[in-house]
LUMSEBA-263140 format. One record per residue (C-alpha): x, y, z; residue number from 1. Coordinates in Angstrom, 3 decimals, decimal comma, m for minus. Each point is the difference from the previous one (the first is absolute). Example, Ala and Ser with C-alpha at 12.3 -4.5 7.8 and 13.67 -1.06 7.14 Angstrom:
LUMSEBA-263140
ropa px->12,300; py->m4,500; pz->7,800; k->1
ropa px->1,370; py->3,440; pz->m0,660; k->2
END
This chain:
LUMSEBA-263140
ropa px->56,674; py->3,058; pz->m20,712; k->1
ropa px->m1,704; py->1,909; pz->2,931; k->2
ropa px->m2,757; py->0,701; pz->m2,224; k->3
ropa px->m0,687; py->m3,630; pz->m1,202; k->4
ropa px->0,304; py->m0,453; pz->3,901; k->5
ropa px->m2,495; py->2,426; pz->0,987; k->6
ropa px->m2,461; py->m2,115; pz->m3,112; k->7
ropa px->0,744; py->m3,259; pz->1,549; k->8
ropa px->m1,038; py->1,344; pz->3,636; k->9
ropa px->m3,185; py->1,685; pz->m1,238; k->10
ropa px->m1,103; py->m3,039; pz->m1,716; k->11
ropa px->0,394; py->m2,540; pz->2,809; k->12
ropa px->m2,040; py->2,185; pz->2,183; k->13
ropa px->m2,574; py->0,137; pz->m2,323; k->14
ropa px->m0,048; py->m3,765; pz->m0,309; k->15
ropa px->m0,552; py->m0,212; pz->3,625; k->16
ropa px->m2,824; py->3,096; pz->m0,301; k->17
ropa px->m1,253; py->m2,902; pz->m2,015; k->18
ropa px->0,087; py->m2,882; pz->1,939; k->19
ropa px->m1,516; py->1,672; pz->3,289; k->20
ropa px->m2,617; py->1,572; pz->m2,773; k->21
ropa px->m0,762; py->m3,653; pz->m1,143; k->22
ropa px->0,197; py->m1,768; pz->3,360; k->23
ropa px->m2,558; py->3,138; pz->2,168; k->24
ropa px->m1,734; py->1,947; pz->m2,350; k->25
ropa px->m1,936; py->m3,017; pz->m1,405; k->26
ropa px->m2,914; py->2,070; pz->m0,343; k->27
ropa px->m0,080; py->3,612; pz->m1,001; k->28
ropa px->m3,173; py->1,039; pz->m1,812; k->29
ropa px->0,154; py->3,667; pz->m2,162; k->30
ropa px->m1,590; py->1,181; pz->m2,856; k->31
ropa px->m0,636; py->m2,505; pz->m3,222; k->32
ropa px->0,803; py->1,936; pz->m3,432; k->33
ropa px->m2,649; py->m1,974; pz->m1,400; k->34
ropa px->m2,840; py->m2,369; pz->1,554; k->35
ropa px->m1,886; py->m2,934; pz->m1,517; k->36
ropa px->m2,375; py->0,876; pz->m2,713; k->37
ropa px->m0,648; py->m3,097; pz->m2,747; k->38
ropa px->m0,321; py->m3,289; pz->0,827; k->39
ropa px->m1,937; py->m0,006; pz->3,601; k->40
ropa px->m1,644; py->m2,902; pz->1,775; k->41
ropa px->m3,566; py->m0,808; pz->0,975; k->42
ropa px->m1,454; py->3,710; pz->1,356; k->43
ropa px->2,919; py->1,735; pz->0,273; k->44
ropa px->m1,467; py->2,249; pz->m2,841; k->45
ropa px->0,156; py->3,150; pz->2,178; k->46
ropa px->3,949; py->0,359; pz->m0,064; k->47
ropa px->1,877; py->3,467; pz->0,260; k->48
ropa px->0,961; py->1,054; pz->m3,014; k->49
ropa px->2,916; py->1,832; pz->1,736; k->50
ropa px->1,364; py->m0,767; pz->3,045; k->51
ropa px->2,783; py->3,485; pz->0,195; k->52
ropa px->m0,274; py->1,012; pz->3,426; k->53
ropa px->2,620; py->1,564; pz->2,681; k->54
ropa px->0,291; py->m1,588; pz->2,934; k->55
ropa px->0,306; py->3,604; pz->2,524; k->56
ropa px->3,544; py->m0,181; pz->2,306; k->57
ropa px->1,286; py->m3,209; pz->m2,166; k->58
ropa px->0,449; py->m3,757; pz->0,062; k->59
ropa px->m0,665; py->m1,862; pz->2,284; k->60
ropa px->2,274; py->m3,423; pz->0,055; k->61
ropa px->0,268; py->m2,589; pz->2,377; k->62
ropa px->3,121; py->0,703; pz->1,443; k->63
ropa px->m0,891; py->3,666; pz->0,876; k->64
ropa px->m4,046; py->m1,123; pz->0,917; k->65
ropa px->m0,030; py->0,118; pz->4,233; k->66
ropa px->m3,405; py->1,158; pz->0,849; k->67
ropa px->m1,110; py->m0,303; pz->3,564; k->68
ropa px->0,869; py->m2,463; pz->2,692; k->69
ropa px->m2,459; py->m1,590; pz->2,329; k->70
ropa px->m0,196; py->1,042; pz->3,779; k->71
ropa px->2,359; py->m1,517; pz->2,484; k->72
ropa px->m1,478; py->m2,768; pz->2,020; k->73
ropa px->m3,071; py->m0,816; pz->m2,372; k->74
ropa px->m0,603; py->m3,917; pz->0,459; k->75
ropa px->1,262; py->m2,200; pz->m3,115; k->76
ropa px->m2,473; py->m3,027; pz->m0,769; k->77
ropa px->1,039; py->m2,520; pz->m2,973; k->78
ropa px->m1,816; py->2,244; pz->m2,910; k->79
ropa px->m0,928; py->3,327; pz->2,365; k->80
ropa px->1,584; py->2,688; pz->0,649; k->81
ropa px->m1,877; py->2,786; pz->1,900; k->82
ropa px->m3,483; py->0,133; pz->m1,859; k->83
ropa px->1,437; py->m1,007; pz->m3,358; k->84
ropa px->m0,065; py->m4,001; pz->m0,261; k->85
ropa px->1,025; py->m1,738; pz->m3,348; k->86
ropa px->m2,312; py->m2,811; pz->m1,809; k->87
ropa px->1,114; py->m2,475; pz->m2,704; k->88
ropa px->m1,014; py->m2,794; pz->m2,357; k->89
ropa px->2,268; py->m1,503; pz->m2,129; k->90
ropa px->1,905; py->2,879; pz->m1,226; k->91
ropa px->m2,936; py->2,963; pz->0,349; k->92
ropa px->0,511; py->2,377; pz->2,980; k->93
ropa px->m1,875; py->2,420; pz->1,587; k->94
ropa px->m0,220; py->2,229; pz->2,774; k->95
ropa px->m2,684; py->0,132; pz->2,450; k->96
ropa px->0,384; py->3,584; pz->2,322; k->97
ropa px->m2,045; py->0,218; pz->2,469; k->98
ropa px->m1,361; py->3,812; pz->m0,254; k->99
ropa px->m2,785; py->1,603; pz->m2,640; k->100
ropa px->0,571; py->m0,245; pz->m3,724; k->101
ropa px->m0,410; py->4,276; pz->m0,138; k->102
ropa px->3,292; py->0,526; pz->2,375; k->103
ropa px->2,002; py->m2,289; pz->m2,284; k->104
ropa px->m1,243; py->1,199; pz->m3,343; k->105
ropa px->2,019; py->3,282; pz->0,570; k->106
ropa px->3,932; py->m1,897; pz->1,212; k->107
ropa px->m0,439; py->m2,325; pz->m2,872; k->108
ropa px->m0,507; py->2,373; pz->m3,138; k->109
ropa px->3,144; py->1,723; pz->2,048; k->110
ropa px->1,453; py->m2,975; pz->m0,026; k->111
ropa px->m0,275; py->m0,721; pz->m4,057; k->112
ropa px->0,848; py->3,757; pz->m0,627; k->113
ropa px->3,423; py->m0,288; pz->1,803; k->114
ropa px->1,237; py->m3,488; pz->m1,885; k->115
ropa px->m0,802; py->1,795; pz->m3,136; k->116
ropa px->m3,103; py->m0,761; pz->m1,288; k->117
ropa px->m3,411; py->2,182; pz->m1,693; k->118
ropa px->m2,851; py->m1,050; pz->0,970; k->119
ropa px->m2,369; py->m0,695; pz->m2,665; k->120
ropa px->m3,211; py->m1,206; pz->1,961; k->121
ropa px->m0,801; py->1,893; pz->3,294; k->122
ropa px->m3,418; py->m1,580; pz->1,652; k->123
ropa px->m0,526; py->0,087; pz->3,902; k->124
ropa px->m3,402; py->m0,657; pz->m1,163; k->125
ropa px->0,915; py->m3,437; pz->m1,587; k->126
ropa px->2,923; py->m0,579; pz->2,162; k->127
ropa px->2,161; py->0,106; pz->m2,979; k->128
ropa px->2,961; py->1,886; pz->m1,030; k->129
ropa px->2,175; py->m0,878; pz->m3,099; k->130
ropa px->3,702; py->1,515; pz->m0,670; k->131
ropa px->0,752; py->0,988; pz->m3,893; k->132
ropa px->2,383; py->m2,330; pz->m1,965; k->133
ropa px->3,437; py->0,551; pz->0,595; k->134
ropa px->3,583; py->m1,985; pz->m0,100; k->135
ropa px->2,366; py->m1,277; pz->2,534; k->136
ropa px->2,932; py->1,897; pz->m1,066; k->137
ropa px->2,256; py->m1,840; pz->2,341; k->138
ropa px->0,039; py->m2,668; pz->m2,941; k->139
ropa px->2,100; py->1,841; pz->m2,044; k->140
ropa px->3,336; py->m1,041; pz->m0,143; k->141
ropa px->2,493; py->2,225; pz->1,895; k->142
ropa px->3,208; py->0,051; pz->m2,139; k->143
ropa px->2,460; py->2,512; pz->m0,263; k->144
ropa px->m1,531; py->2,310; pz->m2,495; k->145
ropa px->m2,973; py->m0,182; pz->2,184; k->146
ropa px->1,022; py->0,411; pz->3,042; k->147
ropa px->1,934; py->3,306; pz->m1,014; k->148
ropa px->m2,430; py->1,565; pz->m2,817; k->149
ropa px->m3,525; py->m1,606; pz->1,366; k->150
ropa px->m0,729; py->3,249; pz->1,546; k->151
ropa px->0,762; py->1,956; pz->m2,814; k->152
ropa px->m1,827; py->m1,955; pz->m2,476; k->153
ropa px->m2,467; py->m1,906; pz->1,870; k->154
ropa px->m2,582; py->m0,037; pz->m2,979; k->155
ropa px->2,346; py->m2,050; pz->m2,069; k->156
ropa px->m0,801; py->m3,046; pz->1,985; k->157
ropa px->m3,296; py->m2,378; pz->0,649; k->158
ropa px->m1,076; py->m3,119; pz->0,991; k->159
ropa px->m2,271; py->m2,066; pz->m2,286; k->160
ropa px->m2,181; py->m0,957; pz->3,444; k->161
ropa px->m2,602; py->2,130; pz->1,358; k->162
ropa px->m1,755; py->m0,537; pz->3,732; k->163
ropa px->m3,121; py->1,378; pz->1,538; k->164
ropa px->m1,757; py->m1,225; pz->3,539; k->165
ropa px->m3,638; py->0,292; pz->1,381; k->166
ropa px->m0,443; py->0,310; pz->3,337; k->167
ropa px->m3,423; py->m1,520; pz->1,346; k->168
ropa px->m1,519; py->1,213; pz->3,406; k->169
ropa px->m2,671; py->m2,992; pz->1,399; k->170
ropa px->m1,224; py->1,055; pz->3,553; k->171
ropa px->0,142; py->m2,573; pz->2,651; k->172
ropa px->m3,116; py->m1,239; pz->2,167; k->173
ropa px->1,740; py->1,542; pz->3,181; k->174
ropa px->0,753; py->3,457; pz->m1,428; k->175
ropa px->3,576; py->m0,495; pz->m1,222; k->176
ropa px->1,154; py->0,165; pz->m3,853; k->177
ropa px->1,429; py->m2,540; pz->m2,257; k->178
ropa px->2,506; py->0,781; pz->m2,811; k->179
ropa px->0,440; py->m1,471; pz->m2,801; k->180
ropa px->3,078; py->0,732; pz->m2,772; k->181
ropa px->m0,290; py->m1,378; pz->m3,389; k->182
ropa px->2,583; py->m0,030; pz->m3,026; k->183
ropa px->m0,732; py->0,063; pz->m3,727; k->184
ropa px->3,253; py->0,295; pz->m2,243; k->185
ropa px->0,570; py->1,154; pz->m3,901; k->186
ropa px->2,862; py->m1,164; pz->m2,042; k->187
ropa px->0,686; py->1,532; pz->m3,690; k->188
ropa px->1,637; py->m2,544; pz->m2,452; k->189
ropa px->0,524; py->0,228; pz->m3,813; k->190
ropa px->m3,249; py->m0,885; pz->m2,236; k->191
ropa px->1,791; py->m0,968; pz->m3,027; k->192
ropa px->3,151; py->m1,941; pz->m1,158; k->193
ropa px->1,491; py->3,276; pz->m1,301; k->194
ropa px->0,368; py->0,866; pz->3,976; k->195
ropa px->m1,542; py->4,051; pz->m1,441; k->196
ropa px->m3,223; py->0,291; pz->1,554; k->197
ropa px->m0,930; py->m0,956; pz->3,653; k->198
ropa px->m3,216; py->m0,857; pz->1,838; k->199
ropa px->m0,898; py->m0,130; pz->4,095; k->200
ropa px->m1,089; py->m3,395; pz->1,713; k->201
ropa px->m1,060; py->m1,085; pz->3,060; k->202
ropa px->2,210; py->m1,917; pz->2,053; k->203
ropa px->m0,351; py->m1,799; pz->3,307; k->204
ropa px->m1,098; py->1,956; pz->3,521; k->205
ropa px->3,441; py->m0,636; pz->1,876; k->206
ropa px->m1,196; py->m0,594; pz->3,855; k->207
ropa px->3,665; py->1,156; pz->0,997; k->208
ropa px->m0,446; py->3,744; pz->m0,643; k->209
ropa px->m3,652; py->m0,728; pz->1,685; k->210
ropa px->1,359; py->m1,393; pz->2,780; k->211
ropa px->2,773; py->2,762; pz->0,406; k->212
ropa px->m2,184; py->2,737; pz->m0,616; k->213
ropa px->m1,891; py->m1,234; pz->2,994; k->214
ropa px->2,926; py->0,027; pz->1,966; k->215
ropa px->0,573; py->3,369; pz->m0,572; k->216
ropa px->m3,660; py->0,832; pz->0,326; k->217
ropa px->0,630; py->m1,945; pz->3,682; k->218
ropa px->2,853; py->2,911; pz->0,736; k->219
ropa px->m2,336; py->3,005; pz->m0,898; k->220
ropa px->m2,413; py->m1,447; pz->2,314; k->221
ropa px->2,583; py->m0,022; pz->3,318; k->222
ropa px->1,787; py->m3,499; pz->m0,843; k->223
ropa px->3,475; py->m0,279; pz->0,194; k->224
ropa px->2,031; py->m0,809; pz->m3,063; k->225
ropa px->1,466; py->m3,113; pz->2,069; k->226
ropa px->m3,229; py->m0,911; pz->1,224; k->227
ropa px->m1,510; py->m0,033; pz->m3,092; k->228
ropa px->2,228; py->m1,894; pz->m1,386; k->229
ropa px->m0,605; py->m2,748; pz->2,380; k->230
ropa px->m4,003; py->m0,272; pz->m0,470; k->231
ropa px->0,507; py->0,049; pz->m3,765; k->232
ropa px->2,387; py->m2,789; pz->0,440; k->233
ropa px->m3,198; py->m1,985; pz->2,137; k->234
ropa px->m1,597; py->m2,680; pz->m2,465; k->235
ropa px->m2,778; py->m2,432; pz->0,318; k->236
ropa px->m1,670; py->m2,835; pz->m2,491; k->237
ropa px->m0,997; py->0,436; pz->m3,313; k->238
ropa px->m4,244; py->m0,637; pz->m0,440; k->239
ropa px->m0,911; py->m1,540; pz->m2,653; k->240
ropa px->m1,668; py->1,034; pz->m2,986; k->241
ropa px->m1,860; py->m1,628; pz->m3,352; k->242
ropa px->m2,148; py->0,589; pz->m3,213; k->243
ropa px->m3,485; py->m2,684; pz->0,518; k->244
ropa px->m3,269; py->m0,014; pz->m1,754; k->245
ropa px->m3,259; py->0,804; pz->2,223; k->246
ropa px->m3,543; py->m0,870; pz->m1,947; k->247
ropa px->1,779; py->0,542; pz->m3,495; k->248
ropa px->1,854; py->3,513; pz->1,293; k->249
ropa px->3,963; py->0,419; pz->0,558; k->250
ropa px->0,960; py->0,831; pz->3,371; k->251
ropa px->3,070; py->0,401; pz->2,342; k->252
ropa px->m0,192; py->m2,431; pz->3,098; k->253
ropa px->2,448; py->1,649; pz->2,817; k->254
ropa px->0,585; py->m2,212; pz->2,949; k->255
ropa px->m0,519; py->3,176; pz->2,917; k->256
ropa px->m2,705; py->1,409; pz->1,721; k->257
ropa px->m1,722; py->3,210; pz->m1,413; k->258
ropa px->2,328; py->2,780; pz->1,506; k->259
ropa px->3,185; py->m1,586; pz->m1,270; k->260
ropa px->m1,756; py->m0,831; pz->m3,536; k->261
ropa px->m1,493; py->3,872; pz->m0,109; k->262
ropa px->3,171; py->1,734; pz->0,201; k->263
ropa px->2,016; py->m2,252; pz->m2,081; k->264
ropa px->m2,567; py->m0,072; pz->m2,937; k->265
ropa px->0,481; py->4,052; pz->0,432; k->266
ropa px->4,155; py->0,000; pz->m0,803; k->267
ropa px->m1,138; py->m2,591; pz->m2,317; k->268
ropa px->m2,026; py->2,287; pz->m1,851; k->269
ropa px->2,067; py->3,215; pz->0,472; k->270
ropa px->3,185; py->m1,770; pz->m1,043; k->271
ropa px->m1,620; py->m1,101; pz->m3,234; k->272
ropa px->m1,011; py->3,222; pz->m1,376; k->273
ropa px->m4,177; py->m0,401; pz->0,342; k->274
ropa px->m1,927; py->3,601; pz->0,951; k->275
ropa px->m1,462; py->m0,638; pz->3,339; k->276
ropa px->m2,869; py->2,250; pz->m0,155; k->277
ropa px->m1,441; py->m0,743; pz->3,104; k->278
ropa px->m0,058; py->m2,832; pz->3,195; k->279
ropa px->m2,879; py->m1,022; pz->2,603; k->280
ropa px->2,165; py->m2,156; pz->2,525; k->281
ropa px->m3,103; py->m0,793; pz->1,550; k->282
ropa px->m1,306; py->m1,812; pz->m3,140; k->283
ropa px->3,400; py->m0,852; pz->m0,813; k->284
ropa px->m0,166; py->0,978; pz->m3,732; k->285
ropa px->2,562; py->2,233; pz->m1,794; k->286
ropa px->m1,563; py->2,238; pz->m3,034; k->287
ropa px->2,984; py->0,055; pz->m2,795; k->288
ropa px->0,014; py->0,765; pz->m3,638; k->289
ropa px->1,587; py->m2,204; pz->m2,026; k->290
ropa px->1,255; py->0,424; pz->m4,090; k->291
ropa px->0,837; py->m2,989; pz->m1,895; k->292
ropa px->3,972; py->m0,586; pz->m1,190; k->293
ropa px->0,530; py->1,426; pz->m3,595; k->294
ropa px->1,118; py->m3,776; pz->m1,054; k->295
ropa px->m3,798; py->m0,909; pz->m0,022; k->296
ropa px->m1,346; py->2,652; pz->m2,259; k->297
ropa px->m0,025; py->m0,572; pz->m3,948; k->298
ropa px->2,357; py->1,807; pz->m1,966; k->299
ropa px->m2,231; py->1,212; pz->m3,176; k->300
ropa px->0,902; py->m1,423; pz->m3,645; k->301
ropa px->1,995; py->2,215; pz->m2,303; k->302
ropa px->m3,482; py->1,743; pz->m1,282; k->303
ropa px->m1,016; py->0,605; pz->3,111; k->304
ropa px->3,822; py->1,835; pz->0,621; k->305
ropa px->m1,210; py->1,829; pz->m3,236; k->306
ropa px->m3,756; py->1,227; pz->1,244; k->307
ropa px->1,495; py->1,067; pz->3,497; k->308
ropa px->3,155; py->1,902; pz->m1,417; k->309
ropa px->0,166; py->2,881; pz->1,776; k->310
ropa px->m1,717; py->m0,473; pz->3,053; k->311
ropa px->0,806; py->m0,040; pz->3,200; k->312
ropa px->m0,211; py->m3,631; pz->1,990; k->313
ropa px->m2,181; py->0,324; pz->2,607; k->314
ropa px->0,433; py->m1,649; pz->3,179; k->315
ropa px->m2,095; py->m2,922; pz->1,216; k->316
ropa px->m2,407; py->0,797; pz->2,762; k->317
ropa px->0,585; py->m1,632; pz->3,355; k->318
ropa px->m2,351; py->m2,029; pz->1,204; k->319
ropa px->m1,414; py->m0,131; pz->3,447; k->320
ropa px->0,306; py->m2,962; pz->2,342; k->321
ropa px->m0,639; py->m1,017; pz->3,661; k->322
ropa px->2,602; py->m2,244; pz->2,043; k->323
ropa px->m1,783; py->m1,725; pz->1,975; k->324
ropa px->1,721; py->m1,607; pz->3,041; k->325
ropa px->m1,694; py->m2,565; pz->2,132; k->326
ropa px->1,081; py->m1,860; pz->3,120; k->327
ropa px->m1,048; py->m2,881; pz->1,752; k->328
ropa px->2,102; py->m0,918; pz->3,494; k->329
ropa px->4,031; py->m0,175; pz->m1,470; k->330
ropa px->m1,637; py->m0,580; pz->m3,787; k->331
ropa px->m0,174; py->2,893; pz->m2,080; k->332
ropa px->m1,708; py->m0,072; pz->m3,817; k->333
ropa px->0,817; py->3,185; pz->m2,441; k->334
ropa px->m1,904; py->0,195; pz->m3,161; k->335
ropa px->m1,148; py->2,532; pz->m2,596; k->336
ropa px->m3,224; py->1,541; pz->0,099; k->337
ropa px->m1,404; py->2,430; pz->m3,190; k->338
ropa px->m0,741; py->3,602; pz->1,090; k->339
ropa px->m3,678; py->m1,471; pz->0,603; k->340
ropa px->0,912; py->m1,976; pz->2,787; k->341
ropa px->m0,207; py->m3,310; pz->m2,165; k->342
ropa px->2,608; py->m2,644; pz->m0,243; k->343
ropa px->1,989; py->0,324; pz->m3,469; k->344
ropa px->1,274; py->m2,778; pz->m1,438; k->345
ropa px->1,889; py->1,940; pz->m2,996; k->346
ropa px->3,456; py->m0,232; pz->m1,351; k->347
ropa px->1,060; py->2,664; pz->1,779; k->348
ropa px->m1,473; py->m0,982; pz->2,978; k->349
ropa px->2,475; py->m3,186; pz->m0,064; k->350
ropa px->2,622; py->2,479; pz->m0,692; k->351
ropa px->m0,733; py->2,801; pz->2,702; k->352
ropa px->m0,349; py->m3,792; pz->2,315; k->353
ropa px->3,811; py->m1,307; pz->m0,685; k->354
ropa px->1,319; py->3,430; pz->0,068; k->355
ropa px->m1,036; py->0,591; pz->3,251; k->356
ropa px->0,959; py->m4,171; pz->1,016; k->357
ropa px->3,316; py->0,607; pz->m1,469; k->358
ropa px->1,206; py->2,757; pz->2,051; k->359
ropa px->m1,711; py->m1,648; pz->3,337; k->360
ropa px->2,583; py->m2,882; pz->m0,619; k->361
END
């Protein structure tokens, strides 16, 4: 009877182990035993093939993350807190911190190191850095058996979601730094009715992780946890956006002035998995490269299965285009231009166009 006693206690406390698990440790990024390699969306061709890493002096989960605290009697404005001030539209968030993009560069690969990320893409130079894929193992469900062998045999379970994040650097006019955090998210589901054989899909960018990731990012930087709490909580208006047709071309007509309209065409674009090669603010134009979605290219007849037995598929080039963003007062028109510099009027022009309208909404 003592024994079955001694049971009964050990499992009730690792219910509750559970429950606080499930309720603070919503977000605890480690290794992924396996990363998105099949099905990929528009330009994400250059995917890890394995994303095994070791994250050096462990997890890092949200109930344990308390990283800095801002100085005592720093003056609190609605969305500013020392030199780091909040911006929003709709639900996109960024920070603007007003010191030089080359001091930050160095806290914030710190920063993605310690919640347990790789970074796959390391570019002062563009003012880019990407973390590898990797899963949010704080979606596992903490049951019994987990909660006493997890440690033990930790391989054993996965998620079938897989994260990564850019981080985008834009210097301000007046010296300062804006910083932008952008989601893209994998999901693997079952290919065939048998349920034997799997493939990896894209799913939606989720702007909660964003927005708490930039939270945390606020904390590194001298915030307060409760502080920045409060200036995520801040909201404001949603602009409006919309797909038109300019001399025969698509284009995205964003009711905003040009600085608003720049930097939300840039999450745009870095949430939806285009290569942004290059930017000239002054010219507002982005330089991506762009590859069409496998659903529009022909899948070849049984002889031509036959002819190309075999071989290897190649992958479709990308092709280069410039986003061109153009303001006039609070009016702001988006369209496509070829890598030329001419307006392009092709299918995936109208494509690249409601992409980029669809996650402005």
């Amino acid at each position: 009877m003592k024994r079955f006693a001694k049971l009964g206690v050990l499992a009730a406390c690792a219910a509750l182990a559970a429950c606080s698990v499930l309720e603070n440790d919503r977000i605890d990024y480690k290794s992924a035993s396996k990363g998105p390699t099949l099905e990929v969306p528009p330009d994400l061709t250059q995917l890890a093939r394995d994303s095994r890493y070791q994250v050096p002096g462990g997890p890092v989960t949200a109930s344990s993350y308390q990283v800095g605290q801002a100085a005592s009697g720093v003056p609190t404005a609605a969305n500013t807190v020392g030199d780091v001030r909040i911006e929003r539209a709709g639900d996109k968030r960024w920070l603007v911190v007003n010191r030089p993009a080359d001091q930050l560069w160095g806290p914030v690969r710190d920063f993605w190191q310690e919640n347990g990320f790789l970074l796959s893409m390391d570019q002062p130079n563009l003012g880019i850095m990407e973390t590898d894929w990797a899963e949010n193992r704080a979606k596992i469900p903490q049951d019994i058996i987990r909660s006493t062998l997890g440690k033990l045999i930790d391989s054993v379970y996965s998620t079938a979601e897989r994260d990564r994040f850019r981080t985008r650097f834009e210097r301000a006019p007046n010296g300062g730094t804006e910083i932008y955090v952008s989601h893209r998210g994998m999901i693997e589901v079952y290919s065939n009715t048998q349920k034997d054989q799997t493939v990896w899909q894209p799913r939606p960018s989720d702007p909660e992780l964003e927005t708490e990731f930039l939270r945390r990012l606020m904390v590194e930087l001298g915030v307060s946890q409760e502080q920045s709490k409060a200036l995520v909580a801040a909201g404001s208006d949603k602009p409006i956006a919309r797909v038109a047709t300019v001399d025969d071309t698509p284009v995205v007509q964003i009711d905003e002035g040009f600085d608003r309209a720049w930097r939300r065409v840039g999450l745009a674009l870095d949430r939806t998995g285009f290569t942004v090669e290059d930017r000239d603010r002054s010219q507002g134009t982005y330089f991506v490269r762009y590859v069409a979605p496998n659903a529009d290219r022909k899948e070849p007849g049984f002889f031509g299965k036959l002819l190309n037995f075999g071989r290897s598929e190649q992958a479709e080039a990308p092709l280069k285009y410039r986003i061109a963003v153009r303001s006039q007062g609070d009016s702001t028109t988006v369209s496509v231009l070829d890598d030329k510099g001419a307006p392009a009027a092709s299918a995936n022009a109208q494509r690249i166009v409601q992409v980029i309208a669809d996650d402005l909404k």
